[in-house]
N, C-alpha and C positions, 0 to 999 in steps of 0.2 A: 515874772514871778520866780522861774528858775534863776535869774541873776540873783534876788535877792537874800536866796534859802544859800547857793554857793555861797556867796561873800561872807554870809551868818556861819555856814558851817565853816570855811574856811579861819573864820574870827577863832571860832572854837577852837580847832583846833592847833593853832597860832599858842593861843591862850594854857595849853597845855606846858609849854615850857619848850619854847624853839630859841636854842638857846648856843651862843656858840662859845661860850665859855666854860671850861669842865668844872669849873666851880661853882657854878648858879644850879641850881634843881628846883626842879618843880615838881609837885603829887598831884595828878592827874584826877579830877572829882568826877565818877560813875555819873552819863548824864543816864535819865529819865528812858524806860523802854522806847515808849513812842519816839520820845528826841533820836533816839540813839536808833534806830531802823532807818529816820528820813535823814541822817546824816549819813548811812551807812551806804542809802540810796543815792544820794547825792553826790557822793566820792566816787563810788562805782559807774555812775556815768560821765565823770570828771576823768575817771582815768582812762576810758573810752575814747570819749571827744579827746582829751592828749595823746593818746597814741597813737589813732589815725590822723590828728593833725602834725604831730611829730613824722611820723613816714610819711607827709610830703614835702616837707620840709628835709628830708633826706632825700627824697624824689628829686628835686630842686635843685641839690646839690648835687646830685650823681649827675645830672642832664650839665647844671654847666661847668663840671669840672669833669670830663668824660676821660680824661688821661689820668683821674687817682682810682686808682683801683679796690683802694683802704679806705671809707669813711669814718668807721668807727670799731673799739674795740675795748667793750667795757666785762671787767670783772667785778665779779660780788661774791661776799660770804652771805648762806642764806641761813635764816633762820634754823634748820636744820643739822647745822654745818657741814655741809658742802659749799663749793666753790661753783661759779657759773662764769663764760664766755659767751658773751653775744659778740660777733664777729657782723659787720655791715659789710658787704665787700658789692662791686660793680661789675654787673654782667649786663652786655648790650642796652647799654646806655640807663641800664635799669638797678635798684639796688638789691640787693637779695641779702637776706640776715639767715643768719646758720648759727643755732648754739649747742654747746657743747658742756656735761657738766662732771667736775672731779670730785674728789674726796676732800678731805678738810685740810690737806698738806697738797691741794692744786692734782693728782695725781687721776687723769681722766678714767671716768667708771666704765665698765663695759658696755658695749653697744646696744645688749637689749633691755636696758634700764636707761638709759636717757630718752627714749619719748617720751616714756609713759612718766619720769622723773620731771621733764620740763615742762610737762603740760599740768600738773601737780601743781606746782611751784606759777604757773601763769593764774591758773584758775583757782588759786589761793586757798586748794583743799590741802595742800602739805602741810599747812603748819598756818591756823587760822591767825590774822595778825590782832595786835590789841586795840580797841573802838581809838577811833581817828586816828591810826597809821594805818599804811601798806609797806608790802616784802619791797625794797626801794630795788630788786633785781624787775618787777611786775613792767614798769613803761619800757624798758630797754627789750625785754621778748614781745613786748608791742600786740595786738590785737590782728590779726589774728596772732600766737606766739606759731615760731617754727616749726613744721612736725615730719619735713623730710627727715630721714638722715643725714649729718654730715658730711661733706667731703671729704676724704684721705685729707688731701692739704689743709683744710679749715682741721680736723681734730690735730694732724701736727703739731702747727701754730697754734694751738690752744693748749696743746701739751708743752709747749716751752712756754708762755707766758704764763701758764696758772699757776706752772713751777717757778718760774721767777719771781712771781707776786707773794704767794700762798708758801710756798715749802721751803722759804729761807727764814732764818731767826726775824721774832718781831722788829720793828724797822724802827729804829732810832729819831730820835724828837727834835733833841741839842737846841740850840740859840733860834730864833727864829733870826731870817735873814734880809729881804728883799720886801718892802713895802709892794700894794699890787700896783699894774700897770695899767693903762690904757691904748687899746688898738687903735691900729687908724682906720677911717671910713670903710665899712664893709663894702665888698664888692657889689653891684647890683646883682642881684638873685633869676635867673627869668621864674616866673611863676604859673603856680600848676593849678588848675580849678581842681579843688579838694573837693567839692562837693559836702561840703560843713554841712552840720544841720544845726550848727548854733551861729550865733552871730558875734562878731568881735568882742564887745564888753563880756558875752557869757564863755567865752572862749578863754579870755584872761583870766576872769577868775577862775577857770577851773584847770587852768596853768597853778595860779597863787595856791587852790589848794591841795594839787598834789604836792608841788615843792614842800607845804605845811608837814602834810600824812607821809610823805618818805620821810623827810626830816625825823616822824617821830618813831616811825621804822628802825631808823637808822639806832637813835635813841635804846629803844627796845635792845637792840642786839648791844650795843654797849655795853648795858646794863650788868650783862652775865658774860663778858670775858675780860682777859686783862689787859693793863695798858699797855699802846703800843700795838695792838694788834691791829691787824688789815679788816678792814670792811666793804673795801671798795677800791679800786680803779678806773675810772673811765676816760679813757683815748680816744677825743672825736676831734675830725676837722672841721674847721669854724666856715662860714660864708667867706672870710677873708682868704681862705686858705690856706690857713696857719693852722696847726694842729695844738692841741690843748690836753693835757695830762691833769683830771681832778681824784685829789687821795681823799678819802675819809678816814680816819685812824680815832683808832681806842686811847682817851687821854684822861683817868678819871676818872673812870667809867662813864665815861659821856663820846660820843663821837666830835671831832674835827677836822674841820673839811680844806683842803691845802692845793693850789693848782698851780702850774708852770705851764709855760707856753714853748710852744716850739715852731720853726718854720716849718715848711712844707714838708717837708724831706726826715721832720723829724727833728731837726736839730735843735737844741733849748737856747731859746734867745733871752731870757730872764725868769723870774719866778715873777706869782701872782694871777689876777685872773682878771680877763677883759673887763672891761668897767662897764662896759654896755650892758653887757651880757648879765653883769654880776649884782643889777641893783635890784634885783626881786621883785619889780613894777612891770606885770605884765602885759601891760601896754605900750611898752616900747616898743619901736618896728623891727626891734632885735629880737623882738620875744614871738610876738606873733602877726601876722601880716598876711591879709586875704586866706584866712584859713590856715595859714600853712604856721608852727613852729618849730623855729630854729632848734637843730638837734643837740645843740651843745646847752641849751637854756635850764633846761632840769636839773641838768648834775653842775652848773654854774650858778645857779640862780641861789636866793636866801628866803628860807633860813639855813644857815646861819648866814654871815659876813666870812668870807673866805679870809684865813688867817694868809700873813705873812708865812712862806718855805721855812724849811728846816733844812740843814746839811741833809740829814740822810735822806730826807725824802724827795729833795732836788735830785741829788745820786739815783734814785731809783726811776725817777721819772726821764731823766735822760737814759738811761739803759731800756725803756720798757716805750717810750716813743720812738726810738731808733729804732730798736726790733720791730717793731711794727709799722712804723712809718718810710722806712729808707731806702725798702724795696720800690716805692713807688715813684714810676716815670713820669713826667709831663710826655705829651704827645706830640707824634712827632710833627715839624712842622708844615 
């Protein structure tokens, strides 16, 4: 029964205007009270079930890549305008997520305003979202979200990348360049008993419709800035152990979603975005698999169709995957 209220509510909100062309718009029709609470419900435990199957699906990764020390490092402008870092980093074989959050030009807030600021923003009293979207920063602070304080070094490194995302002039669009690409066979994963409480099919869909409700997230925040503006960056390493850089930017007032790829270490080996990853079908074993999903599949996945790079936003992503990525050793042998 839950599988078929997701797929319905997911339909819906598909059907709202997921749309990756800044020229297509769609007017969102007010559903029905009732409708609109069992959808409300529905999302709400979709992005649940995603979160803890996403962190094992990071768990997975930390265990068999135990010399990166980096899994992931995504920024978002949030509804409020500030800026947010979720940092994934690996301590004793285990992964640990620390976020950190600045002002609207990336500039980190003082320290006794970010718990109480990030749990705001997890538990989606900051700034209510609009029926069938979420704040698309919500799966990345994950369930439970973070509520230590940061590390000296994690606020750091949050302070040079939200400054190098957020506090430089809006980022340039130009020509689009590189068609996307296709990875080769991911590595085998070892796997982690998640302890689901749902089962594959209802797992997928409730993959299908958060990608949907961020999407329209995303949307939302478009709507009210100008073009060219940052919405997002997310830096995570893939199962293959290639690193991936996905932009969402302000084009039209609509958001578009742009990724390049880079090896291990960071280095940009092309523009585009894995093709496994990127076909929105979440039932592929790239998506999700004995419970666990793939942490790069949300900010990869469609809607929309990941466009072809742009000069500047190539440029940016090479700058913002090295800094982040290049510190990292392989182990020794």
């Amino acid at each position: 029964m839950r599988l078929e209220l997701l797929q319905a509510c997911a339909l819906s909100i598909t059907a709202l205007g997921c749309t990756s062309h800044p020229a297509d718009s769609s007017t969102a029709v007010p559903a029905e009270p009732a409708l609109q609470a069992s959808q409300d419900a529905a999302l709400s435990g979709a992005l649940r079930e995603v979160a803890i199957a996403r962190w094992e699906g990071v768990r997975s990764l930390a265990r068999q890549l135990p010399g990166r020390a980096v899994l992931a490092v995504e920024l978002y402008r949030t509804p409020q305008d500030q800026t947010l870092a979720v940092f994934t980093t690996v301590g004793s074989g285990e992964p640990v997520r620390s976020a950190v959050i600045g002002d609207a030009h990336g500039v980190v807030q003082p320290a006794e305003i970010q718990a109480e600021t990030i749990e705001r923003i997890a538990s989606g009293t900051a700034t209510p979202p609009a029926p069938g979207s979420v704040d698309p920063s919500v799966v990345a602070l994950g369930e439970p979200p973070p509520r230590q304080p940061s590390p000296p070094g994690i606020v750091a490194a949050a302070s040079d990348v939200l400054a190098t995302a957020f506090a430089s002039e809006a980022l340039a669009t130009g020509e689009r360049m590189h068609p996307p690409l296709t990875l080769a066979a991911a590595r085998v994963v070892g796997r982690v008993n998640a302890g689901a409480s749902v089962d594959q099919a209802t797992l997928a869909a409730d993959v299908d419709m958060v990608m949907a409700a961020r999407w329209q997230g995303f949307r939302s925040l478009a709507q009210h800035l100008p073009d060219r503006e940052l919405l997002s960056v997310e830096l995570i390493r893939t199962r293959q152990d290639l690193t991936v850089a996905v932009f969402v930017v302000v084009e039209q007032g609509a958001p578009v979603k742009y990724a390049m790829l880079g090896d291990a270490l960071g280095n940009l080996r092309t523009t585009g975005a894995p093709a496994g990853a990127s076909q929105g079908t979440a039932t592929h074993v790239e998506v999700v698999e004995d419970g666990i999903v793939d942490p790069a599949v949300v900010a990869l996945g469609r809607p929309p169709p990941i466009e072809p790079t742009t000069p500047g936003i190539a440029a940016a992503g090479q700058g913002l995957l090295s800094a982040v990525f290049q510190r990292v050793v392989a182990p020794p042998p």
